[in-house]
C-alpha positions in Angstrom: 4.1 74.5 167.4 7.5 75.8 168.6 8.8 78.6 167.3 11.4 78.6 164.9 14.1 81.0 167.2 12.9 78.5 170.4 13.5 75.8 167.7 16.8 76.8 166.8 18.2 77.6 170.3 16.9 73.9 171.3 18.3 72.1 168.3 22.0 74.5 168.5 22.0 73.0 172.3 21.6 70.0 171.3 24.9 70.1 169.4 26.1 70.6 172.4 24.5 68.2 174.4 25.6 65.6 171.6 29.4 66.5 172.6 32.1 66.9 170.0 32.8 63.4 170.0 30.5 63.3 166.9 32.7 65.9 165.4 35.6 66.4 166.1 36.3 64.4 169.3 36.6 67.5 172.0 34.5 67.3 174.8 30.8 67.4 175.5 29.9 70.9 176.6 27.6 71.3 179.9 25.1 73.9 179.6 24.7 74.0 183.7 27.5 72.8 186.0 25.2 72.1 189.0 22.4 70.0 186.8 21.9 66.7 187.6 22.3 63.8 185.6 19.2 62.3 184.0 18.0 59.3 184.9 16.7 58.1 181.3 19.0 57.5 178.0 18.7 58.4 174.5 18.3 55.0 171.7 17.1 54.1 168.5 13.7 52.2 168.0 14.9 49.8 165.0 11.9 49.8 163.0 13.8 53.4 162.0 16.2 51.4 159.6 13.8 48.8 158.4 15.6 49.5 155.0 19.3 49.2 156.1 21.7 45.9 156.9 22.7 45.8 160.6 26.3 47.0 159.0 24.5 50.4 158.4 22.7 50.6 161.1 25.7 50.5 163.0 26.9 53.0 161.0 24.3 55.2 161.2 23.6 55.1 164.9 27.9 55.8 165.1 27.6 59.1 163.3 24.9 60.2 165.4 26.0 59.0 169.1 23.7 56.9 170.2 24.7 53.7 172.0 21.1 51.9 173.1 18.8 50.1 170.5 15.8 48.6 170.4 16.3 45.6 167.7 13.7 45.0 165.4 13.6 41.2 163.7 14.3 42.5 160.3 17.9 42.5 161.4 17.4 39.2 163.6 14.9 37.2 162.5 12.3 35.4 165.1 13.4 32.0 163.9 17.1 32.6 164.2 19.5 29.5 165.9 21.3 30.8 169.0 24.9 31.1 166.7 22.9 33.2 164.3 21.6 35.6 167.5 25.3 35.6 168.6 26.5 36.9 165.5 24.2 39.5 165.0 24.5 41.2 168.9 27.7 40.7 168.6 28.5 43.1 165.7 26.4 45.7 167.3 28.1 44.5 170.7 31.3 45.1 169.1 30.8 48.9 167.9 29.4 50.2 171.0 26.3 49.5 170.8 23.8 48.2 173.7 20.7 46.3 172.5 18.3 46.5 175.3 15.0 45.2 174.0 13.8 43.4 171.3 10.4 44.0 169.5 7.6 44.9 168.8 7.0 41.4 169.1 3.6 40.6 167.8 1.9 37.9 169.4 -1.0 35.9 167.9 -0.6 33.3 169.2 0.4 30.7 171.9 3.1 29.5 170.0 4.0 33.0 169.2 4.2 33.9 172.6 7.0 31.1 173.6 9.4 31.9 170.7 9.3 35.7 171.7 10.3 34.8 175.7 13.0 32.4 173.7 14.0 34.4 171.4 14.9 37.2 174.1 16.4 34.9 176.4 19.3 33.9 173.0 19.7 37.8 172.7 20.3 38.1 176.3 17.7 41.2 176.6 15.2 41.1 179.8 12.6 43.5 178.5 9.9 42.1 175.3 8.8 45.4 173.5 5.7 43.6 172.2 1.9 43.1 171.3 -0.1 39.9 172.2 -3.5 39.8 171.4 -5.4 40.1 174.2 -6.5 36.8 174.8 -3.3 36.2 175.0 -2.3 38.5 178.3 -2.9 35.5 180.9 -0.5 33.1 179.3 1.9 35.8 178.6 1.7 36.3 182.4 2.5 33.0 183.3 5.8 33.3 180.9 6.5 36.4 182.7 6.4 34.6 185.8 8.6 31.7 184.2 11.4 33.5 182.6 11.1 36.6 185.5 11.5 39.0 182.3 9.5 42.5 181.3 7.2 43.0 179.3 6.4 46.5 177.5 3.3 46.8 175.3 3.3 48.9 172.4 0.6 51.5 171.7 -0.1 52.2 168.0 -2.4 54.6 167.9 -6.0 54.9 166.1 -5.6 52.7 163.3 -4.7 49.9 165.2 -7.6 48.1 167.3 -5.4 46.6 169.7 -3.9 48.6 172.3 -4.6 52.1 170.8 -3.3 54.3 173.5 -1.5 54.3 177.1 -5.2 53.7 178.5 -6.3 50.7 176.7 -3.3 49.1 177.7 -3.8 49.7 181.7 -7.1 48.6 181.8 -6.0 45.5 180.8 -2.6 44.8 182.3 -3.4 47.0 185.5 -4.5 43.4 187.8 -1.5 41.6 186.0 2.1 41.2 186.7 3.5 44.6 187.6 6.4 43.3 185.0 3.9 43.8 182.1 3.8 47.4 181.4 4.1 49.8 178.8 6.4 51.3 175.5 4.8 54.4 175.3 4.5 55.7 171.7 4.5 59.6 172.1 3.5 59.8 168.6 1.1 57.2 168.5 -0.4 59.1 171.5 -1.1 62.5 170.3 -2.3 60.7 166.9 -5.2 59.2 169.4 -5.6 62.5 170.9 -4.4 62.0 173.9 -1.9 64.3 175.7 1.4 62.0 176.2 2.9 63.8 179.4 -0.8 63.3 180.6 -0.5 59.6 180.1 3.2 59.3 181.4 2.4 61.1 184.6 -1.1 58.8 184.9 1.0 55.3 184.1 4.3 56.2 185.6 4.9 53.0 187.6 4.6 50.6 184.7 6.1 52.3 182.3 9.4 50.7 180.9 9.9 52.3 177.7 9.3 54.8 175.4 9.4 55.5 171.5 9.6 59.4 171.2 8.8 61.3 167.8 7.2 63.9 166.4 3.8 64.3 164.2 2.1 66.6 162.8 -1.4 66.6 163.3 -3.5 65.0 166.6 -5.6 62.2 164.4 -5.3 59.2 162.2 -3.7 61.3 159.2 -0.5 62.7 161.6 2.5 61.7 160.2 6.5 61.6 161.1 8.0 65.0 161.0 11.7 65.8 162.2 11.4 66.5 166.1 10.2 70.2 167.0 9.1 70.4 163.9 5.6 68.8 165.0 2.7 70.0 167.8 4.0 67.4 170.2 5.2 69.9 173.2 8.8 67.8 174.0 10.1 70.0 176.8 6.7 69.2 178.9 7.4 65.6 177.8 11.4 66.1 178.9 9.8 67.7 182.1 7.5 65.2 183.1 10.0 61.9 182.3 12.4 63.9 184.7 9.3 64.7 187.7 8.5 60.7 187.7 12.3 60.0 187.5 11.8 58.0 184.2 14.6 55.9 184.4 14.5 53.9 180.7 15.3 54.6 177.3 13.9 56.9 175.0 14.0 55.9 171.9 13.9 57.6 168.6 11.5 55.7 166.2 11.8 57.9 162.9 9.0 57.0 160.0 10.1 59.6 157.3 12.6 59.6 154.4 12.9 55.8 155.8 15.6 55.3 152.9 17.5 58.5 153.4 16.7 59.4 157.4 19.9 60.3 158.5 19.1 64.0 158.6 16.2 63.6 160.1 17.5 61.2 162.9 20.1 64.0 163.4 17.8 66.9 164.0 15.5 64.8 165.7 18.0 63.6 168.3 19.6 67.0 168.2 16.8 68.8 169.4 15.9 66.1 171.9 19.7 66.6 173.4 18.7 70.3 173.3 15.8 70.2 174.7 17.6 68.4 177.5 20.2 70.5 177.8 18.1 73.6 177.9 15.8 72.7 180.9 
């Protein structure tokens, strides 16, 4: 676990790294002239405000700087018409806000599998965050052939038979489409007791996207804690995004206080920025 000085340094840089824009619209301070520019971005996985209206999300994700979010269907339901999609990107379109994914899409089915390729098409979003069963994997191919779009499965970690970890999804997309990849869950990861950096570093080429977090224990009973408050070692992870040249989104998918996160999405993302900042 990090210590709390190396915690605080990390978290104050982050503060930084968020720029002033958050507080009091000066500019963003550069801890390094000569560093180069990442090649990933910072989002929101929105399974974070599973209790909020997409008015608050908005809100929310305003406060805290952060213009990229995967949508969940809560906030724009599977079944919606093409007027109801409009309406809902376009309020999030309207504050700033890039939706770049949709999902996790589960997928039990055939049927299941068309309306999520449709349903992404209405938002306008190329990359599926989702989880078809595994029988599933060679029609999903075909529709990922069809519509040319991406395709990032979801880990869940150990109490979740299907695709538990980084591994169990390679060995069965690895002869498939090089579109289908993965949404590496760094959470979900260490919860399985595997080593994320290990897994980004092993799966680099097909993975698309990335829900980061933190947890507290490597097994079935870790849970959500604020970032850098957990045994997840985020600078390696920030290392080995920027040695691959990672070049999605990481996305913040935050499971505590789910009806009062804000200050945990704050200090999460805070000491991501740092973290970023710092190395």
């Amino acid at each position: 676990m990090n210590s709390r000085r190396k915690f605080l340094k990390l978290a104050g840089a982050g503060v930084l790294a968020a720029g002033a824009s958050t507080l009091n619209a000066s500019p963003v301070l550069s801890l390094s002239e000569d560093k180069q520019a990442d090649t990933f971005t910072i989002g929101m996985a929105g399974y974070t405000f599973r209790e909020f209206t997409v008015e608050k999300t908005i809100e929310i994700m305003k406060r805290i700087g952060v213009t990229n979010l995967s949508l969940k269907d809560f906030h724009m339901p599977m079944n919606s018409t093409q007027d109801q999609i409009n309406t809902v990107i376009g309020k999030f379109k309207s504050a700033g806000i890039n939706v770049y994914t949709v999902g996790v899409v589960y997928m039990k089915t055939r049927e299941a599998v068309d309306q999520a390729f449709e349903y992404a098409k209405m938002a306008g979003v190329k990359l599926i965050v989702g989880a078809p069963d595994y029988e599933l994997l060679s029609y999903t191919e075909q529709k990922i052939r069809s519509y040319n779009f991406k395709l990032a499965i979801h880990n869940h970690g150990p109490d979740n038979p299907l695709y538990p970890n980084a591994t169990d999804i390679w060995n069965h997309i690895k002869d498939l489409d090089a579109r289908i990849g993965i949404c590496i869950d760094i959470g979900h990861t260490t919860r399985d007791g595997q080593d994320p950096s290990v897994d980004i570093l092993r799966y680099q080429s097909r993975i698309f996207d990335m829900h980061i977090k933190d947890v507290d224990k490597a097994s079935k009973e870790g849970v959500t804690v604020e970032m850098g408050r957990g045994i997840i070692d985020i600078p390696k992870v920030v290392d080995t995004l920027r040695k691959i040249k990672y070049a999605g989104s990481c996305s913040l998918e935050f499971e505590k206080d789910m009806k009062d996160p804000i200050a945990g999405i704050a200090e999460s993302i805070g000491y991501f920025r740092g973290v970023m900042a710092v190395r």
